[in-house]
C-alpha positions in Angstrom: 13.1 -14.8 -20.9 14.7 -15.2 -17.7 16.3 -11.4 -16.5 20.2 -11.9 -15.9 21.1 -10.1 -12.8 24.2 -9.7 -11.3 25.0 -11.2 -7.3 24.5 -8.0 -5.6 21.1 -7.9 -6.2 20.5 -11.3 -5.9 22.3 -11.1 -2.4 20.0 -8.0 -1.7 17.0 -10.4 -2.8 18.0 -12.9 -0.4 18.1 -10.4 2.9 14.9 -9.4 1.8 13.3 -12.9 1.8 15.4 -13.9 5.2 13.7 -11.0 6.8 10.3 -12.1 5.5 11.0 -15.5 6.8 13.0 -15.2 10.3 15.7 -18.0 8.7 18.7 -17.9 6.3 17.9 -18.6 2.6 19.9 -20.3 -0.2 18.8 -18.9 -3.3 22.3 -20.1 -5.1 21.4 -23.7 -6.2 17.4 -22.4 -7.2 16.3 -21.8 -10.9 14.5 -18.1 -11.8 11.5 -19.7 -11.8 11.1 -21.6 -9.0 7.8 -20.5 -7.5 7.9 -17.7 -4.2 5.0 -20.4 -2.2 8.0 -23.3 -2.0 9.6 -20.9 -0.6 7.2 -20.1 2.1 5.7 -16.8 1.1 2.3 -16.4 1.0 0.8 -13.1 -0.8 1.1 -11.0 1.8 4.5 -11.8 2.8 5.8 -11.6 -0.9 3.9 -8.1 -1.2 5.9 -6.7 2.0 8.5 -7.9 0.6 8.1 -6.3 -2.4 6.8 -2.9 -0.4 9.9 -2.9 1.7 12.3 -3.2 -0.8 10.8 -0.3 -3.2 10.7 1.6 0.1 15.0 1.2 0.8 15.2 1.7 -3.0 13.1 5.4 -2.4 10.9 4.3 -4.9 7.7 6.1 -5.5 5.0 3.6 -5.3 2.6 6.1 -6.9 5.0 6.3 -9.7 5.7 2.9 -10.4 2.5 1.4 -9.5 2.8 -1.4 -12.0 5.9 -2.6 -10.0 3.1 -3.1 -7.4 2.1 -6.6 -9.5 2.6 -9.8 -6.8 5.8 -11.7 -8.6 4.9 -15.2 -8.3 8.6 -16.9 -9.0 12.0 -15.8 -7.6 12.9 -14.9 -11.0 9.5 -12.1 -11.1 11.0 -10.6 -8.1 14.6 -10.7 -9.2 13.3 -8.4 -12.1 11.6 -5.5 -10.0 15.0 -5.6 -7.5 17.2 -5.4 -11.1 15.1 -2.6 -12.0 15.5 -0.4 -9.1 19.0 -2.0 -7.5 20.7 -2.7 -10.6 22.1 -0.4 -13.3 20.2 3.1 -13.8 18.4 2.6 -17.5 19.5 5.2 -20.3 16.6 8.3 -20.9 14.8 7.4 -23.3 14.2 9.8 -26.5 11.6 12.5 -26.0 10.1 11.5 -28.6 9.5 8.0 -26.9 7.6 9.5 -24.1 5.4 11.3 -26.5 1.6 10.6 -26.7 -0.4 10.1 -29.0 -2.1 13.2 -29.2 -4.5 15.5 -27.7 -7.1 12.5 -27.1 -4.7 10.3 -25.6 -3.7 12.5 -23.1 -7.4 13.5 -22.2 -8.2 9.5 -22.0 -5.2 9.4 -19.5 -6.0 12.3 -17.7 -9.8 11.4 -17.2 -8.9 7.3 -16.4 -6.3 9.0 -13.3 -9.2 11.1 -11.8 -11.8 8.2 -12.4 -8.9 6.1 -10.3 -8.6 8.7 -7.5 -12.2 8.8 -6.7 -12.4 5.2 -7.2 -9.4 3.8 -4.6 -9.6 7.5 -2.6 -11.9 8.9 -0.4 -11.7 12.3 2.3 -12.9 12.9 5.7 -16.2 14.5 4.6 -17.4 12.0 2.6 -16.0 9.3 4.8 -18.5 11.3 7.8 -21.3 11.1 5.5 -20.6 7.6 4.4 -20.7 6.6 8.6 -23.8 8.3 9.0 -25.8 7.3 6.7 -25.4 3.6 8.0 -23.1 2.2 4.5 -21.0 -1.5 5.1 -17.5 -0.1 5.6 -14.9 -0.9 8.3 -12.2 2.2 9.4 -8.9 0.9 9.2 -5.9 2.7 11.4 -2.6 1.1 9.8 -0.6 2.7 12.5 1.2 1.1 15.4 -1.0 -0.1 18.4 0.3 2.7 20.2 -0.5 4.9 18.4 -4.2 4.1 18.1 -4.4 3.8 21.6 -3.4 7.9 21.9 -5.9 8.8 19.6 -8.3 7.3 16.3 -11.3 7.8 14.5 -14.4 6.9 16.3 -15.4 3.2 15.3 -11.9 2.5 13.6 -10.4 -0.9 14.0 -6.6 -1.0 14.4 -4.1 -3.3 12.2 -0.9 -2.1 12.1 0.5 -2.9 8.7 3.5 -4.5 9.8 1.8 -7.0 11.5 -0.9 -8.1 8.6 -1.0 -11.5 7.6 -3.5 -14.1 6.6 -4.2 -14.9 10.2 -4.5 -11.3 11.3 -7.3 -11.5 8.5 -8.9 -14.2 8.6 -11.7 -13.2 10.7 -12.7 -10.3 8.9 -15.3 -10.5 6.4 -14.8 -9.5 2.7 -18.4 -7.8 2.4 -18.0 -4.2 3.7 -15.4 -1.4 2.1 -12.4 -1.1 4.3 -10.9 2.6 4.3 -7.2 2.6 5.3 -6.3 5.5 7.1 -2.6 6.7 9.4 -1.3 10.0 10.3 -2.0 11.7 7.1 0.0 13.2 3.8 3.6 12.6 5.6 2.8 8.7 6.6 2.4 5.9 4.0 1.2 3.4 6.4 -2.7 3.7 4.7 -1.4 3.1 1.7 1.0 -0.3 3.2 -2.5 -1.0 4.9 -4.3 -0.6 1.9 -1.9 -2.7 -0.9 -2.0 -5.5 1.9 -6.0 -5.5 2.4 -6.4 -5.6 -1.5 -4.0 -8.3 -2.0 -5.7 -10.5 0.2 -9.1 -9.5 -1.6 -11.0 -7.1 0.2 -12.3 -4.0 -1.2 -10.1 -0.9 -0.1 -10.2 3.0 -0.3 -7.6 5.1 1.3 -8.5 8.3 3.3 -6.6 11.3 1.9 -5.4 13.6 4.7 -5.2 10.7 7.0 -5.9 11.7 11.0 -4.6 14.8 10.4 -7.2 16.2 7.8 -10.4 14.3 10.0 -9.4 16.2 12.6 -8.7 19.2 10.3 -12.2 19.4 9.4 -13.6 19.3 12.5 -14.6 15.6 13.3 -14.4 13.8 16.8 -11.5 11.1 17.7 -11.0 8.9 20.5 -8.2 7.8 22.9 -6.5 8.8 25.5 -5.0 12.1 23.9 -8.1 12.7 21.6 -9.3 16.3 23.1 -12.5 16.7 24.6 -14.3 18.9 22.3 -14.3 18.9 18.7 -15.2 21.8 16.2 -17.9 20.7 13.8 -16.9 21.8 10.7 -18.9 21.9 7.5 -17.4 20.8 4.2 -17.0 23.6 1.9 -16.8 21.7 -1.2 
């Protein structure tokens, strides 16, 4: 059933899209569920869409990561900007938000952890994973600039503004990709990382970012990298 939302958020919707697309957009005279391609999205312009307007809204993507789900039809995205642009919901009873008991919670618990180590991986293991030869490709999501001053040895740069299918389209899907930016106070690995896996490649993000490789003790590159690097062992 089609989600009735009010002209401010359908206004808000419509900047959004007009950003995406560099030209002005009539959304008045179109039907909820008139596909997002027509319109001249592809996935990865409808997911930074979708990115950038959680981001205004101070959404937590961690929290709401099933928000993260592509919408397909103007009506799908009209429904995630309702939910965070529109009216706040009413709290819901405690009792609601209750599980179901001591094993649900440790099914929850243990699925979140299996997740971490599964889309998440840190500078030691990353090392390890470079040394011993494995099919993975560094990603810096930062600007150009940026990587220019100073990345991880081998890293190749995308900035995550400026993925699209072109930008991808001579990269094979074969090898891990592990996203990476300045560390815990930059979300650009995780932009990187949402837009790589929506176009189909297999992603990790580095925890810690630049910040925590260098942290530990590994070499970078650049013209600001310093010259020497303290070899650090893990000591996990």
């Amino acid at each position: 059933m089609p989600v009735a939302v009010n002209d401010t958020v359908k206004e808000k919707v419509a900047e959004y899209l007009e950003a995406a697309l560099g030209k002005p957009v009539d959304l008045a005279p179109l039907p909820d569920t008139t596909p997002l391609n027509t319109l001249g999205l592809d996935s990865l312009l409808t997911i930074s869409v979708l990115v950038t307007l959680l981001e205004d809204c101070g959404v937590d993507l961690g929290e709401h990561a099933d928000s993260l789900v592509t919408p397909s039809t103007l009506g799908d995205l009209y429904a995630i900007a309702d939910r965070f642009l529109g009216e706040p919901e009413a709290p819901q009873p405690a009792a609601a938000a209750a599980t179901s008991g001591d094993a649900g919670e440790y099914s929850a618990q243990l699925a979140y952890y299996q997740a971490k180590l599964a889309y998440e991986t840190d500078s030691a293991d990353l090392r390890d994973a470079l040394a011993a030869g494995q099919d993975l490709v560094v990603v810096d999501g930062r600007s150009s600039e940026s990587y220019a001053a100073e990345h991880i040895p081998g890293a190749i740069s995308i900035p995550h503004r400026s993925i699209s299918q072109d930008s991808l389209a001579g990269l094979s899907k074969a090898p891990l990709y592990v996203t990476y930016c300045d560390g815990i106070g930059c979300n650009a690995s995780t932009k990187t990382a949402i837009k790589l896996a929506t176009a189909g490649f297999r992603v990790k993000e580095l925890i810690g970012g630049l910040d925590w490789w260098k942290r530990d003790g590994h070499p970078t590159e650049g013209h600001a990298a310093p010259e020497h690097a303290h070899h650090a062992a893990c000591g996990c």
